[in-house]
N, C-alpha and C positions, 0 to 999 in steps of 0.2 A: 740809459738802459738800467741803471742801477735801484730806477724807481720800479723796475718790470720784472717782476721774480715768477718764474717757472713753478709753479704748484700742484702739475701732474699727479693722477692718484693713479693710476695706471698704462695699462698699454691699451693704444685703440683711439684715445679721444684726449687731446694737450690742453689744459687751460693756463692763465695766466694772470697773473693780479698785478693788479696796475695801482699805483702807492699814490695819492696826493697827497698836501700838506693837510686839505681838510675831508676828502672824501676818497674813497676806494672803491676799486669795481674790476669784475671778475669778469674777463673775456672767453667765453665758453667753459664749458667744466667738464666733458667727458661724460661716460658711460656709469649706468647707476653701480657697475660692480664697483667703481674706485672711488665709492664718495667717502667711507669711510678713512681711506690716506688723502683723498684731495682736501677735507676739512681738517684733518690733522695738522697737514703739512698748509693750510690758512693760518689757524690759529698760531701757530710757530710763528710766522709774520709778522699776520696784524698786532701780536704783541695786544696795548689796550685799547688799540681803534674796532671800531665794528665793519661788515661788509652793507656798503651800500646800494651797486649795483651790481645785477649780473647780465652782462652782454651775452647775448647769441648771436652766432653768424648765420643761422639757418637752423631749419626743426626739425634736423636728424638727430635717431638717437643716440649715436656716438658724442653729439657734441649737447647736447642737455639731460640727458639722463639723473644723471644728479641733481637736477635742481628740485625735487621735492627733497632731500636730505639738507641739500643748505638752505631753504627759507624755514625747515623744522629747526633747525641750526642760530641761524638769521632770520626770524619771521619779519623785520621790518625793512629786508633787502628787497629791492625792485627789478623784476627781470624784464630786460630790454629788449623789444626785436622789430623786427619789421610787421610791417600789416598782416600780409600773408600766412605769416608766422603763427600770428595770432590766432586766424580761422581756422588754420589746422592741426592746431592743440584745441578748440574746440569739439572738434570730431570724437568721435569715438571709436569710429574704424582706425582712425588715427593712433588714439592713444593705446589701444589693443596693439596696435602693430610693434609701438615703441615697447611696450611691455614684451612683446615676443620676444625681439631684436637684442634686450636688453638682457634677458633672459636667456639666452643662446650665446650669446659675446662671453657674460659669468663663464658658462661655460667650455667656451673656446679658450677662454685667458687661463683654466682653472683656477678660479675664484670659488668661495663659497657662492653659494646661492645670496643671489640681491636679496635686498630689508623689504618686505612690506612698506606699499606705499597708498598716497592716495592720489588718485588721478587728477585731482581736483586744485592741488600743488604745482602741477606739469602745464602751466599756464605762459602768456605773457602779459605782465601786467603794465606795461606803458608803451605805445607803438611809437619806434622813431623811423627817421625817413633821411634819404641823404640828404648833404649836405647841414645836418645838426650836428651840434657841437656843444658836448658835455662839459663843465669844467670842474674838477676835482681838486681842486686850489693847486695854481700853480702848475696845473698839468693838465690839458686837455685831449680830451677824445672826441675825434670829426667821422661822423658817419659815411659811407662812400657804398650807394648801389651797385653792386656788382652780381648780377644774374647769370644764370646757364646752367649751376650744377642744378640751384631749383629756384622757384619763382619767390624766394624772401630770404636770398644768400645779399651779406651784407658784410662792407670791408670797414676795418678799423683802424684808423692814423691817428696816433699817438704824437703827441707834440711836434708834427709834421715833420718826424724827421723816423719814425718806427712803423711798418705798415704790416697789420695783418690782414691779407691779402685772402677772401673767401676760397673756399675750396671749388669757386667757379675756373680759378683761375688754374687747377690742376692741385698738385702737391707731392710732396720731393719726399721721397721713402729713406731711408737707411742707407742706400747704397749709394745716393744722389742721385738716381733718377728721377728726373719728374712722369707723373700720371697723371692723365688728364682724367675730370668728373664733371664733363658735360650732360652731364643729366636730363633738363627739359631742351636747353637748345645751345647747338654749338657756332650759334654765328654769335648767343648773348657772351657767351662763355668768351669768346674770340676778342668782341666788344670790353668787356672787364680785364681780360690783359692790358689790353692798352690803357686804358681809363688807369691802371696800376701803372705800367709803367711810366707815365707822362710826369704822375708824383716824383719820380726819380727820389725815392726814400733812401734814406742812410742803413739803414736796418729791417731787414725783411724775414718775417718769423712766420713759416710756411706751417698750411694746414699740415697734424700729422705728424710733424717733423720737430718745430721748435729754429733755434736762430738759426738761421743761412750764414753760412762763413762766408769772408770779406771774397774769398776767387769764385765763389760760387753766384755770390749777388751781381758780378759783372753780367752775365750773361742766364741771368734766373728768366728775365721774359722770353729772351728768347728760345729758350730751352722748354717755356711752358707754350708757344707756340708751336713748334716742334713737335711737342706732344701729342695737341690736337691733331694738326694735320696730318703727321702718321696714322695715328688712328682713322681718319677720317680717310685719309686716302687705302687703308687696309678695308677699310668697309666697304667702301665704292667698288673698289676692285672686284671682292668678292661678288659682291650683288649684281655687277655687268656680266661675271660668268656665270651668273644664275640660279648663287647660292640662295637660300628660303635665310631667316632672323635667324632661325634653331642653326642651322646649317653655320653661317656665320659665327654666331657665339661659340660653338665648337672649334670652329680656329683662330676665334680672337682668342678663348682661350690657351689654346695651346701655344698661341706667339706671345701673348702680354701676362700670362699668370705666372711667373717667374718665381724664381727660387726667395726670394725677399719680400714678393708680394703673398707668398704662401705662409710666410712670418707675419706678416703683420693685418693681413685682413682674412674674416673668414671667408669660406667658397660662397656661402647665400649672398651674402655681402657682396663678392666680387660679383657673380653673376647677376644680379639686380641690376648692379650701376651699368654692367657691358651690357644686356639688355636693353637697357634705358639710352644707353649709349647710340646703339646699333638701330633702334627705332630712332631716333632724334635727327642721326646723319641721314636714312633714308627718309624721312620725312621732308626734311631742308632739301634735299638732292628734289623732289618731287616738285615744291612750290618755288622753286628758282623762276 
């Protein structure tokens, strides 16, 4: 772990830089308001190594925002992600969205207003696929598919013994609750738990959160299964007594937006994913 140093620039979105002996690479970076401390708190690091890569688990704007300030930063660093990843930083309804989102976070976290950027930065420039395996002298990173929050969510195992675990898999707030972020489908999401837990990793650094404490990693899957299926059985329920999606979000709301979860995400935020949530479970309940 000592190779694995927390370089968070803010609240909202954890990244983390991972040390070789010959190469370095950045596992997610957070939101564009925190690049100016997430580079900061790089450079303090890397000391006189440069950034070589930068990993993405998925192409939300919480967790790449930043990446046009660190390749202006690092223009010869290579941002890593999945296929899917790639086509939807193509977009440009896309990149407008991430620009909104990005822009609305600033000011939820009260930040100043994000830096002027160019879309064109908000890229990914090498597509990896599971079961690849980086080596950064002396230390490697093994790619692991892991789908459901969205269709190019991807897990990171760190000298098969660190695992960062997608936010398909859910993620452990402040208070240790886990939340589940089944987003496109909650049988994939269901699927990447297991696929995690099977690694039986030594150290597991949840989206969101940062390291899992040694009595909490005993029972993190099981607690991120648990998650889903509350949810998943709070939704059914509703929709057998004949609640409409709107109708539903109103009291997933009022059960899962909790005093911690009002800390740490905003309400657009929250309602998107329980939206996305709430169609995914009735979708899947339909084609069984």
């Amino acid at each position: 772990m000592n190779k694995i140093v927390d370089v968070t620039g803010g609240k909202g979105g954890n990244a983390f830089l991972i040390l070789g002996e010959e190469k370095t690479a950045l596992i997610d970076c957070g939101m564009a308001y925190c690049a100016p401390n997430l580079i900061s708190n790089i450079k303090q690091v890397l000391n006189k190594m440069t950034l070589n890569y930068i990993f993405i688990s998925h192409s939300h704007y919480d967790h790449i925002g930043a990446i046009p300030y660190l390749k202006e930063e690092w223009p010869n660093s290579r941002v890593l992600g999945a296929e899917y990843a790639k086509r939807i930083l193509n977009r440009s309804n896309a990149l407008q969205t991430i620009r909104g989102l990005s822009i609305q976070a600033a000011a939820f976290y009260d930040s100043d207003a994000i830096k002027e950027y160019d879309d064109k930065m908000l890229k990914v420039d090498d597509t990896i696929y599971d079961g690849d395996i980086l080596d950064l002298g002396n230390l490697h990173i093994k790619v692991i598919e892991t789908l459901g929050h969205t269709k190019c969510s991807l897990s990171f195992l760190v000298n098969n013994e660190t695992l960062f675990p997608s936010e398909s898999t859910g993620y452990m707030s402040k208070s240790r609750k886990i939340y589940p972020a089944f987003i496109t489908s909650c049988s994939q999401a269901m699927n990447s738990i297991h696929i995690c837990q099977k690694i039986k990793p030594r150290f597991i650094i949840s989206p969101h959160f940062g390291l899992v404490n040694e009595s909490d990693t005993i029972n993190y899957w099981e607690n991120c299964i648990f998650a889903i299926e509350e949810t998943q059985n709070f939704i059914l329920h509703l929709s057998e007594q004949g609640y409409n999606e709107s109708q539903i979000l109103t009291e997933y709301e009022k059960k899962f937006r909790d005093e911690q979860s009002r800390l740490e995400q905003p309400i657009n935020a929250f309602r998107l994913n329980s939206q996305s949530m709430i169609k995914t479970v009735l979708k899947e309940k339909f084609h069984l």
